[in-house]
N, C-alpha and C positions, 0 to 999 in steps of 0.2 A: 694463404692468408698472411699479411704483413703484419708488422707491430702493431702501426694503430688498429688497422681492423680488428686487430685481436685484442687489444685496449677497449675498442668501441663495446666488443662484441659483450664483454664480459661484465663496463656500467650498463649494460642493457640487461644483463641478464642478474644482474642485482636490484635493478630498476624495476623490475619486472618482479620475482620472489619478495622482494622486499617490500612491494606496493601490495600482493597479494595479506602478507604478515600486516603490514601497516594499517591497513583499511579494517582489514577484520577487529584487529587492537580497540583501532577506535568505536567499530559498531559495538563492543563487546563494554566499551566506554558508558554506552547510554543506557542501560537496562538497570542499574541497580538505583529504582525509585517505585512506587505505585502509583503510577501516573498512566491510567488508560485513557482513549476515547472514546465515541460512543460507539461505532463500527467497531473495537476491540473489544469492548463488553460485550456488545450480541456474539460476536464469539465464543467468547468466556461461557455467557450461559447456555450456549448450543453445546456446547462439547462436554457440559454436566449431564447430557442422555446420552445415554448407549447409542448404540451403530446404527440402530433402527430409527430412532428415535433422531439419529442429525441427520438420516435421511428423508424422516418427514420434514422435519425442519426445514430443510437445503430447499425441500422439495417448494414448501410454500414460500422459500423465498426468491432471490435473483442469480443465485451463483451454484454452482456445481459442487459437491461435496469433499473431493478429496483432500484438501485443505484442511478440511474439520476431521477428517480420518487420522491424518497423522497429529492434529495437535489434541486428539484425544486420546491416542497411545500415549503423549508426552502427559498426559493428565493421570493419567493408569500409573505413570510409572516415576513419577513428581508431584504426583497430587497437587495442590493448588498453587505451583509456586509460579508465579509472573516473569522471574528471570528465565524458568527453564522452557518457557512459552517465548520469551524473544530470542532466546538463544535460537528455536526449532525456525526462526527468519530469519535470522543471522546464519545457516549453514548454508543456504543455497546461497546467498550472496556471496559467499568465502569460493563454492562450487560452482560460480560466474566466473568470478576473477580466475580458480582456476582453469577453466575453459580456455581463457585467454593466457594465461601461462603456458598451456600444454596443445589447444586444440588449435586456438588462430597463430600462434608460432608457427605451427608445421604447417598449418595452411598458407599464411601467409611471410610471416618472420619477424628476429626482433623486436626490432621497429613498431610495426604493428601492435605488436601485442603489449608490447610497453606502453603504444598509447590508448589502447583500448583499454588496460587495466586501470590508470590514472584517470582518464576521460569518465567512464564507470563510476570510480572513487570521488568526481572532484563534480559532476553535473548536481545542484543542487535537489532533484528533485530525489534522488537514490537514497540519501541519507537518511532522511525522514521513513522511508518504507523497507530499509532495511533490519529496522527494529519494532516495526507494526506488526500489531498481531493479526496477519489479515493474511492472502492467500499470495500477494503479489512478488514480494523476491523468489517464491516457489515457481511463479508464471514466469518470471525474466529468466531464470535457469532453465525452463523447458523452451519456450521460445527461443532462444538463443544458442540453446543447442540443438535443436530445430532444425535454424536457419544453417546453421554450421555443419551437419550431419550431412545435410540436404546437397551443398556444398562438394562434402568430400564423394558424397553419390554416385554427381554425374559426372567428377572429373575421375575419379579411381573405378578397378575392376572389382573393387573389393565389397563383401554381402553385408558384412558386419555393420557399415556405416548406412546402409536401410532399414534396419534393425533398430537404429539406434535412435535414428531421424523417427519412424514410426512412433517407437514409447515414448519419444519427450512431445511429439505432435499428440499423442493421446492424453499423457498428462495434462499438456498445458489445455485440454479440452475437457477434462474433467475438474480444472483447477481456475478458470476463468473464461465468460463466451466471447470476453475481445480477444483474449491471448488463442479461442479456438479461431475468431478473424483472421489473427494474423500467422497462426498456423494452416490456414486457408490459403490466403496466398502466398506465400512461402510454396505450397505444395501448388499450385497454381502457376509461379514463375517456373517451377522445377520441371513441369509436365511441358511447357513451352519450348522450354530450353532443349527437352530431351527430344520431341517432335523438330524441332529446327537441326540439331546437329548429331544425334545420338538415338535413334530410335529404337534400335536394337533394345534399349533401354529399358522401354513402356512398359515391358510387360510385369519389371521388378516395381515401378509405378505404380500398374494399378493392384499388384502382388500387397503394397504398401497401403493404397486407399483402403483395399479391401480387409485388410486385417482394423484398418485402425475404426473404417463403420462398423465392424462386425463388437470390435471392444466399447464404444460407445451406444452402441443399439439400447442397452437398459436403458440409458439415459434417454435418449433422443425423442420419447414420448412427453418426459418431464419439460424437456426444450420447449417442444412445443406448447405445452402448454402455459408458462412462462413467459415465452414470447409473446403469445395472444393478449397475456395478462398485461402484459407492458405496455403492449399497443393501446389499450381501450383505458390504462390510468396507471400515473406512475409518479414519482416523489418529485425527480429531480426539475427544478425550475427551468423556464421557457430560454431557450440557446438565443443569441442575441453575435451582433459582429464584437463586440466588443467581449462577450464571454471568448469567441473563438482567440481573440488578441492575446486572454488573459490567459490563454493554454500555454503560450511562450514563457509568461512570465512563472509560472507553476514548473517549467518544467527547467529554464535557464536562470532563473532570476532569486534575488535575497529580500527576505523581508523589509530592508530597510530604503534599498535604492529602484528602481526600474531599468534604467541604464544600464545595468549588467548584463540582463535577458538578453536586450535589443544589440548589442554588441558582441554576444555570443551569437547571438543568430546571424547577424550581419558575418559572422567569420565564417558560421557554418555554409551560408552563403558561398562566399567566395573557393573555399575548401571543396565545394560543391561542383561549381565551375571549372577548377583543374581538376577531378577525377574524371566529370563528365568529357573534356578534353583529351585525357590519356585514355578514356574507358572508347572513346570514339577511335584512337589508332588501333586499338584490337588490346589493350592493357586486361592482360586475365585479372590480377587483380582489382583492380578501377571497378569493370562491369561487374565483379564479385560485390563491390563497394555502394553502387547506384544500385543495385538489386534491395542492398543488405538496409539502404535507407528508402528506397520505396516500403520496406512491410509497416514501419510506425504510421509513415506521412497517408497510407492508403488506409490502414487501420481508424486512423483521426480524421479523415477524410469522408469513411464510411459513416461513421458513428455520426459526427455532424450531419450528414446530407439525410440519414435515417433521421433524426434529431426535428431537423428542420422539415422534413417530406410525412413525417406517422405524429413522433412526439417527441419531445427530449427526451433520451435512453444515453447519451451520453455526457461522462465526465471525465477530468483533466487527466485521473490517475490509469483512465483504464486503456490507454497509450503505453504506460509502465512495462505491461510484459516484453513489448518490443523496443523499448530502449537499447538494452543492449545490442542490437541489433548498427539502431541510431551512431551507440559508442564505435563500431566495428569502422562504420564508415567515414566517422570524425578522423578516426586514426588513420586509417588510408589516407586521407587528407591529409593530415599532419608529416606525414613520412614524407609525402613529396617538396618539403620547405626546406630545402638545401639551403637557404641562407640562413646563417645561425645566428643572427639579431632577431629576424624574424619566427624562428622557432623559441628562441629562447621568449621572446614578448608573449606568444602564443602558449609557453607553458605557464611563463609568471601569471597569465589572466587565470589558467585553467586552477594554477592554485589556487589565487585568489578567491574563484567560487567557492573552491570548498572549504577552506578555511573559514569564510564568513559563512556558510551554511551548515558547517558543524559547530561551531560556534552559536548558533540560531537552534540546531537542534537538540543542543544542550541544554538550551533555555528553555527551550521546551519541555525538554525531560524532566528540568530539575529544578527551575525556577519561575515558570508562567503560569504554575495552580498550585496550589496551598493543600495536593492532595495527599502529601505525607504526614504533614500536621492535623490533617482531620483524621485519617486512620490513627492516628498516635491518641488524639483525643478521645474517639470513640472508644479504643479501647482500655482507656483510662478513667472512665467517667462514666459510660453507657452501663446498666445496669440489663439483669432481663427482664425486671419486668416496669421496663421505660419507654416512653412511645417516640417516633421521630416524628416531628410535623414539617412541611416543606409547602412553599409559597411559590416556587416557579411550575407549574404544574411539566411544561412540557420536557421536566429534566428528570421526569419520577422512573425513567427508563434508567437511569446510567443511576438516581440515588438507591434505587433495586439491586443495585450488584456489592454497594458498598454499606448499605444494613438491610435486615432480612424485611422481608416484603410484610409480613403481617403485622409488623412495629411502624411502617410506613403508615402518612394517611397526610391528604391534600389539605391545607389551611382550610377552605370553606366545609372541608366532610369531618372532621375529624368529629369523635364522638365523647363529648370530655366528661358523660356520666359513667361509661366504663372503668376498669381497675384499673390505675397505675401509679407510679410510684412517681417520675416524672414525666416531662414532655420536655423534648431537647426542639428549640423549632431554629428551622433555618431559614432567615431573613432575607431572603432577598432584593437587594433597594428596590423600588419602583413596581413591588408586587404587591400582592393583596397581602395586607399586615391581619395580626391577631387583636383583631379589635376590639374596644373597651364593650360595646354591644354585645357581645358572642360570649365576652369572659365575665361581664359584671354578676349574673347571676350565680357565679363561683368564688369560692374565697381562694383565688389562685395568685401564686407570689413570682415577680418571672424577675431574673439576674442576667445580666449579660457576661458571656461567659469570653465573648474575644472574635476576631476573625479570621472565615476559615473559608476552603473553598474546593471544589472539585470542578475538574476537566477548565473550561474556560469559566465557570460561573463561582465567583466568589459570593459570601455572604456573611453575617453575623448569628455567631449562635445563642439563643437565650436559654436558660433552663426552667424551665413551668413546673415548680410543685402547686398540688392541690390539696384544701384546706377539706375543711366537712361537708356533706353532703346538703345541697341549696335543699331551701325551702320550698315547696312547691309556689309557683308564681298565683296571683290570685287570678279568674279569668276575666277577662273584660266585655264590655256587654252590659246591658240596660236593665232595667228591673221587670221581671217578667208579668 
């Protein structure tokens, strides 16, 4: 190895630990607020039952449990605290990035892995789900160690990397059913690859299938049943060309511009093109590459054409476990851009995204809902024996996580002959108000106390004391 290569070798290998440190810094950046959403509250309140108890849960709902397994360890053993709950999604992304440090290096080198770690770090849609309390940076670390396991398989003699490829294909199938899609085919190109050049192989194949049905079997009744339910009625709204358009922008693009997506993709494009070209002269890495981006593109592929053929069952984020997959093969792409204007343009963009989308997702955290201010209020001002009144009905899921459920009650139900002390009601414009009808029979005194707000929905808070007990009204009706 000459100078420079030994120069090169070494900004790469700082490029690389350093992207690892850097990124994680930042995710570790965004948790300290109480700002959830509503998929992170049905969390939250799943993981207040025992092991039984989130497996009924899981069971009635869409997703597989092991996710709510480990963040109710973290609950046992941090009780209620929200940072120590995104930290528990903050470690598999750190154990992504490492993958690429230690596992696409040897597999591939450098190069590679340096841009697999920054690609990772800088695609806008990672940032945002790397501090969600939800199951997905846990599926992108199985997935992608997966794919990479699967990898070192069929090209080495060695058992260890079957093994390994199994538990992260069973994980990422009790942790999400796209990430078990795209652990499908993963083991599907694997089974091809080994019938075409390697048969000898098969038999640690189906050594593999067979351990990881036999670990999923408890579950795979649930599946089904699940499935069926999905088929016959489900939440997410009707797939459309233009929802498909907007999976680019979710997953390349910023809040503020469109042009960004369509420009990343247009590169990925082109990037696409020279591997597909060198993966055609027999390039082991390249066809590594075009494998490694068929798992998302067939994953999203799937889910639309089920979407469109039964019902929509899919949406943007549940692509997410296989990204980093996506990442794998950006970066093979990128390695081949020997001219240094052009790589240099190609990384200044790749920062660009993510500067402008941690920037976005700071906003998010810390600045796009007023829901530090309302926790600071309530617990400044709410009494026990005060009632919450609420005028958006369809928000009474996410205002249940943040005051207790039997203080709650819907503007048109509330019962204002019961005991209390006050009523804190939250206004929301353009909803059903506390009207002079409903409260004139009381001698109730209401103060505006300021504005406040949770998740996306801002509002005004009043405070409603009540005076003595009304009169009975006289009844109306004619002389008998």
């Amino acid at each position: 190895m000459n100078i420079s290569e030994k120069i090169r070798t070494n900004w790469l290998r700082i490029l690389i630990w350093g992207g690892v440190a850097f990124f994680t810094l930042l995710y570790v950046s965004l948790i300290f607020n109480q700002n959830v959403w509503t998929d992170e509250i049905f969390t939250l309140k799943l993981i207040e039952n025992d092991f039984a108890g989130i497996i009924g849960g899981t069971a009635e709902d869409v997703h597989p449990p092991l996710y709510y397994f480990a963040a109710r360890i973290v609950r046992l053993l941090a009780g209620d605290s929200l940072q120590a709950q995104k930290l528990l999604t903050i470690v598999p992304m750190t154990l992504t990035l490492l993958l690429g440090a230690i596992k696409v290096r040897r597999l591939f080198s450098d190069a590679v892995a340096c841009g697999f770690i920054w690609t990772l770090g800088c695609i806008p849609c990672t940032m945002e789900y790397a501090v969600q309390i939800r199951m997905y940076s846990m599926a992108l670390l199985a997935v992608t160690a997966c794919g990479l396991y699967a990898l070192e398989a069929f090209e080495t003699p060695k058992k260890t990397p079957w093994i390994w490829m199994t538990v992260s294909a069973l994980a990422a199938a009790w942790l999400h059913y796209f990430a078990l899609g795209s652990v499908l085919v993963i083991q599907g190109f694997l089974f091809l690859a080994l019938l075409c050049k390697k048969r000898e192989k098969l038999k640690y194949w189906l050594a593999a299938a067979a351990a990881a049905a036999a670990g999923y079997a408890p579950w795979i009744g649930v599946f089904l049943r699940q499935s069926a339910g999905v088929a016959e009625s489900y939440w997410i709204p009707e797939i459309t060309w233009t929802t498909v358009a907007d999976y680019f922008q979710w997953a390349f693009g910023i809040h503020k511009w469109q042009w960004p997506a369509w420009a990343f993709t247009a590169m990925a494009v082109l990037l696409g093109i020279v591997v597909a070209f060198k993966a055609a002269k027999g390039s082991r890495e390249d066809i590594a590459a075009l494998f490694a981006m068929l798992v998302p593109a067939l994953t999203a592929l799937t889910g639309v054409a089920l979407s469109f053929l039964i019902r929509p069952v899919y949406r943007d984020q549940y692509v997410f476990p296989a990204m980093g997959l996506f990442c794998l093969f950006f970066a093979v792409g990128l390695s081949h851009l020997k001219k240094k204007f052009l790589l240099f343009f190609a990384c200044l963009f790749l920062l660009f995204l993510g500067a402008v989308q941690y920037l976005e997702t700071w906003r998010q955290e810390y600045k796009s809902t007023l829901t530090d201010q309302t926790v600071a209020f309530w617990e400044g001002h709410v009494g026990e024996n005060d009632l919450v009144v609420y005028n958006l009905e369809v928000y009474e899921f996410c205002y249940s996580y943040y005051f207790p459920e039997e203080k709650l009650s819907y503007v048109r139900d509330v019962d204002l002959d019961q005991d209390f002390e006050q009523i804190w009601f939250l206004d929301t414009p353009g909803e059903w108000e506390f009207v002079p009808p409903q409260i004139l029979p009381y001698d109730l005194q209401i103060e505006y106390m300021g504005h406040f707000g949770i998740e996306h929905n801002e509002f005004d808070i009043y405070r409603v004391t009540k005076g003595p007990n009304p009169q009975p009204l006289p009844e109306e009706g004619g002389q008998g």
